[in-house]
N, C-alpha and C positions, 0 to 999 in steps of 0.2 A: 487346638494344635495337638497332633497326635505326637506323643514321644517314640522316640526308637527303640526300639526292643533291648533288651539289656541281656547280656550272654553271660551266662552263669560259666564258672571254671572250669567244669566239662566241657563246653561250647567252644571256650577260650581254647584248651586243650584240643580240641579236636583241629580248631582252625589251622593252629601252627602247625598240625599232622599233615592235615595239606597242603603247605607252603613247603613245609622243609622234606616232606617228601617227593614233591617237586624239584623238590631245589638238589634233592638226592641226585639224580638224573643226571644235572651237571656237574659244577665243580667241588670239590668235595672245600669244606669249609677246617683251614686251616688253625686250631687251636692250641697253643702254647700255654701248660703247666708251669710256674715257676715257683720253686721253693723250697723244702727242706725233706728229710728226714716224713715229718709229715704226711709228704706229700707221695714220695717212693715207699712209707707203707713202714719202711725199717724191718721188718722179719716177713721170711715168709709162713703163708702162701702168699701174701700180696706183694713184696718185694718184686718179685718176679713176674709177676701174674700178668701173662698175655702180653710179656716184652717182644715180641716178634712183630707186634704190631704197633708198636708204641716206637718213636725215633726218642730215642736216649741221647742227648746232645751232651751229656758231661761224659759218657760211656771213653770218648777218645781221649778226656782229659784225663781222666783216671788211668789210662791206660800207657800215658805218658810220665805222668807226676801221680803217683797217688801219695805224695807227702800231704798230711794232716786229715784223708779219709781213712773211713775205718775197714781193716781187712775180710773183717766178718759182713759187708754188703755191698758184694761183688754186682759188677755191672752183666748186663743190661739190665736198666728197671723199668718195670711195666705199673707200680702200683697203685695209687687212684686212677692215675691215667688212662692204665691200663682196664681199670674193670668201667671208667666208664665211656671207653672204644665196644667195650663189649656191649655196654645197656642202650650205645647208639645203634651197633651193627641189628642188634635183636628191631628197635623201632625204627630201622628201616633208615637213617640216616648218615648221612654221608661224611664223615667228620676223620683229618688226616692230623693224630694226635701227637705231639711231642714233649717233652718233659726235661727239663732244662732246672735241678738243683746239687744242693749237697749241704750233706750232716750241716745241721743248726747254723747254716745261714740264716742271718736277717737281711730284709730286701737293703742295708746299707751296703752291707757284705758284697752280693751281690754286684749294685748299679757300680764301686769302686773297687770289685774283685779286691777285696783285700784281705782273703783268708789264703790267695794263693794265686800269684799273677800270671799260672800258667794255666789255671780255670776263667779262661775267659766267657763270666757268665753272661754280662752287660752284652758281650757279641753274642751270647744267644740270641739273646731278643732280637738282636739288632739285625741276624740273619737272615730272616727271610719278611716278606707283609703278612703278619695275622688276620685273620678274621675276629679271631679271640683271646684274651691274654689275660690269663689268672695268677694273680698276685697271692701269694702265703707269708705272712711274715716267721721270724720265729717265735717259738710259741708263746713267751711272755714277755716279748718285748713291747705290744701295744696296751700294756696295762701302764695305768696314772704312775708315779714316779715312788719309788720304793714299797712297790706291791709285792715284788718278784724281782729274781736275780739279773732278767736282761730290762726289767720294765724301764721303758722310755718311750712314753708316748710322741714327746718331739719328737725323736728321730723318725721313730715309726710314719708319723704323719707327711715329716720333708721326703722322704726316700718314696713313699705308695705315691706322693705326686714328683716326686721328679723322675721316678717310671714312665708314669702317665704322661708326663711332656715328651718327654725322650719315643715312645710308642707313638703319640699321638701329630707333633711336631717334628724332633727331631732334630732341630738345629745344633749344632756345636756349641759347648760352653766353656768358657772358661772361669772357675769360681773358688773361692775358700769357704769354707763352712761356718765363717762368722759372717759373711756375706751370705750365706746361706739360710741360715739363722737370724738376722738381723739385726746382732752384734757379739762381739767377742764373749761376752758374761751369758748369753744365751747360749751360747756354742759350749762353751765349758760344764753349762748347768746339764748337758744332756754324756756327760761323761767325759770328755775330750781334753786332753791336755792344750794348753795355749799354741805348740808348737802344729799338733794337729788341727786346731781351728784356722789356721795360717797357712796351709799347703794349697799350694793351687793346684785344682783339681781339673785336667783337662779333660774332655770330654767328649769324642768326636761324633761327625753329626751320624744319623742314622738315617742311610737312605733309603730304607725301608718303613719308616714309616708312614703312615696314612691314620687319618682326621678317623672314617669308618671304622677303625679296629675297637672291640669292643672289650673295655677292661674292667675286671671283675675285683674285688678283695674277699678273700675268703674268712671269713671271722671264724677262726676255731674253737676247739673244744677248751673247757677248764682240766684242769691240772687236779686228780686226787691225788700226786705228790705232794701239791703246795695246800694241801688243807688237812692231810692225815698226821697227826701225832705220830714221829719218827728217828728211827736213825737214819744219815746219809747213806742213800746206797750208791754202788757203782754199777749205773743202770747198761751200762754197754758192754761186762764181762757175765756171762751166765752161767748159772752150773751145770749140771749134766741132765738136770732137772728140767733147766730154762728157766729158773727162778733167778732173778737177780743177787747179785753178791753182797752182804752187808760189807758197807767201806769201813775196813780197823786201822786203817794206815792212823798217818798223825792228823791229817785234814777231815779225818773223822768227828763224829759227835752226830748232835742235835740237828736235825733239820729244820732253817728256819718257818715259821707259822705266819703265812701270808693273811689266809682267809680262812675264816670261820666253818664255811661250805662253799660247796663247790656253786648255791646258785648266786652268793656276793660274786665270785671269780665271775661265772660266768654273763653276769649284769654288768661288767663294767671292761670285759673285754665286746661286749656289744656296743655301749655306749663309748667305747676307742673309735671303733669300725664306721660307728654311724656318724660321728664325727666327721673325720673324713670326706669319707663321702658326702655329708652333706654342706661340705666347704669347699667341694673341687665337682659341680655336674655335670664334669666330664666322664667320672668316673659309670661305666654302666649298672652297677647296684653292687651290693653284700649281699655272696653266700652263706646263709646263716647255720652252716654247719655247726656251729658249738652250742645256737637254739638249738638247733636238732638235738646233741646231746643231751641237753638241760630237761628239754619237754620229758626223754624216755627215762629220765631218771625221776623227773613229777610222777609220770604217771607209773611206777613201778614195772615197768616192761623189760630194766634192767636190773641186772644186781651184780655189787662187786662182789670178783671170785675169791680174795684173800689179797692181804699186805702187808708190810713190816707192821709188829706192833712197838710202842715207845723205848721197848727193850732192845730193839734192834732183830727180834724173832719173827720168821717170816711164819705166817696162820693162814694155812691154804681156807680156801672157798668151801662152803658146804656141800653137799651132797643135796643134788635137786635145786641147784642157786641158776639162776636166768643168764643170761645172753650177759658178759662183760664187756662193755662196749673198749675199755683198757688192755692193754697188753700187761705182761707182768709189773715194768716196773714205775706203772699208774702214770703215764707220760703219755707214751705213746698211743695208738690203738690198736684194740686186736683185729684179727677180721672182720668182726663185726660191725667195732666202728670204723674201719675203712672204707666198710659196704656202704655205710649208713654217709658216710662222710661223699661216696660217689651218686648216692644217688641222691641227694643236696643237690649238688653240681649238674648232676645230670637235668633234674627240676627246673632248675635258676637259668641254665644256660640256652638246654632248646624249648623251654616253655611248655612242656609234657608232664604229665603224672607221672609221676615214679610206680604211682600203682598197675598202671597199665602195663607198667612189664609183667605181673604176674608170678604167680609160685613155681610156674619154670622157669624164671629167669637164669641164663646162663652160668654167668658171672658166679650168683650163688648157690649152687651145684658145684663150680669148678674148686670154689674156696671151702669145703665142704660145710656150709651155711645151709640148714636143711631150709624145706622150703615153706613151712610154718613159720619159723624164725625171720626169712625174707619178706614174707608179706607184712609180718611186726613191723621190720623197719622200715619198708615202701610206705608201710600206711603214715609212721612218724614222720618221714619227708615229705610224705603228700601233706600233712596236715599242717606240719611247719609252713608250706611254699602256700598254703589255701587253697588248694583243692578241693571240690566238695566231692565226698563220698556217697554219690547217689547214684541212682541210675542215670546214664546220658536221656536228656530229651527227645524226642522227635525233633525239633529243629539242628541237635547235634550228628545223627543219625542222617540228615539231607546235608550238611556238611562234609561229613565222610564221603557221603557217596558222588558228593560234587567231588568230592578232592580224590575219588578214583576215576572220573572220567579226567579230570584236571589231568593224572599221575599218565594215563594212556594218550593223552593229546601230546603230552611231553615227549612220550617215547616215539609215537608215531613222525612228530616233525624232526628228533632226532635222526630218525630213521631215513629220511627223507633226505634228510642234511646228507 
């Protein structure tokens, strides 16, 4: 019995080149970003980055209520979303991108809008039928339970699937969160006062959902705030510098000491994620963005540029130090890792090498990411997602080529339409 030929990741990659550049032709594949600060990049250049093409859904909330955002990240934002509208338009595919968060929401926050009942985020979703819907939580809230200051894996868990029903089904609920939970003592354990484990939660249904929409969780990066020896800083006021400000108020002092290293943090914000997912197969996989970080920091590709040291003194970066994949105040990311964090996503989502976009990639030219540095981090997503770094075969090479006669039959019957 003869076995079927087995297609190597090149092969893999190439096939989806002709499907979804097919599929280019027609309807463009509608994908929704959901989530934080994370996720719009928080400074620029990526805050902004290619917002004219990105639909900004919190853009008119903010412009109603900005009670509890912050002044310094003005709308429109384009940020991962943004750069990775760019890494589709470059391979050719058809993807109409939106972005639908705000400052340190967690997906509870969110599904019962409760940071501000005039950010109706849960109606983002519920707006229009996705194709695609990428879940962010915040940043530590899916670590085991007093890892970190938001860590609650319960909650994290109930909210990434009551997303997923709400996306996927959609019916109407009505519920309390010890019903939720499974009983009052379980509800309490995940932070909540009795009186809030007791509210009933109404929930209306969402006629926009559909079974096909395809939902992602993005597993981020670890935190060198939560593993450097420090003072507290106040990561959202800057100095003129752009270095963050040490906090002297009275809520000053020691910053508490989660993890050891950043690869504990980030082993157990995977083993959150994977979780998950692998309790709810509805879910369509984990973005392993925070692998991605983990790998380039194994393999020394990165290097931190400077941070508070114990004294509360901030010790810039050396001279000749690597690509930071952090922003100043070891939380966020700089452009690099937003890069690194879009083209994960980019990977995961249309099933393409990140390598194949190449050292001219847009995106990282526009963020001034030279383009030695882009191929570094294409090559660390490629290697995260499995990709192999070889030459395509000849039978990948008759796949392309079938997928340009495919991409021409397409046009011609459109034509004809």
């Amino acid at each position: 019995m003869t076995r079927p030929a087995r297609l190597t990741p090149y092969a893999l990659a190439a096939a989806a080149l002709v499907l979804s550049t097919a599929a280019s032709a027609a309807d463009p594949v509608k994908i929704l970003f959901v989530g934080n600060s994370y996720t719009f990049g928080r400074v620029d250049p990526v805050m902004s980055y290619n917002a004219a093409n990105v639909h900004d859904l919190t853009a008119a909330f903010y412009a109603a209520s900005p009670t509890g955002a912050n002044p310094w990240e003005p709308h429109p934002w384009g940020g991962v979303p943004g750069i990775f509208k760019a890494m589709t338009e470059q391979a050719g595919l058809n993807y109409d991108v939106s972005i639908s968060a705000r400052n340190a929401a967690s997906l509870r926050g969110q599904f019962l809008n409760t940071a501000n009942a005039q950010w109706d985020l849960r109606g983002n979703v519920a707006s229009q039928t996705w194709g695609v819907v990428v879940l962010q939580e915040q940043s530590d809230a899916a670590l085991p339970a007093g890892r970190g200051k938001n860590a609650n894996f319960a909650q994290f868990q109930a909210y990434a699937n009551q997303f997923e029903r709400f996306i996927h089904d959609g019916s109407a609920q009505t519920y309390t969160e010890t019903q939720l939970y499974g009983s009052l003592a379980a509800c309490m354990a995940t932070g909540l006062s009795q009186t809030s484990c007791n509210i009933s939660r109404v929930i209306p249904a969402n006629t926009n959902a559909s079974a096909a929409t395809q939902v992602f969780l993005t597993d981020t990066w670890a935190r060198p705030d939560m593993v450097f020896a420090h003072k507290i800083t106040t990561a959202d006021v800057t100095s003129p510098t752009g270095s963050p400000i040490v906090d002297t108020g009275s809520t000053g002092g020691d910053a508490l000491l989660y993890y050891t290293s950043l690869g504990a943090m980030t082993a157990d914000l995977h083993a959150s994620f994977a979780a998950v997912a692998a309790g709810n197969p509805r879910f369509a996989g984990v973005i392993p963005v925070g692998d991605a970080f983990q790998s380039a920091v194994d393999q020394g590709l990165v290097k931190a540029g400077g941070f508070y040291d114990a004294n509360g003194v901030f010790v810039p970066g050396q001279p000749g130090d690597l690509m930071n994949l952090w922003w100043d105040d070891y939380l966020h990311a700089s452009k690099y890792g937003s890069y690194l964090d879009a083209l994960v996503q980019f990977g995961m989502i249309t099933g393409l090498d990140p390598l194949s976009l190449g050292a001219g990639e847009i995106a990282a030219g526009d963020l001034g990411i030279a383009s030695g540095d882009a191929l570094v981090l294409q090559r660390i997503a490629s290697t995260q997602l499995g990709f192999a770094a070889a030459v395509p075969e000849p039978s990948t090479w008759a796949l392309l080529a079938g997928g340009v006669g495919l991409v021409g039959w397409v046009g011609r019957r459109r034509a004809r339409a």
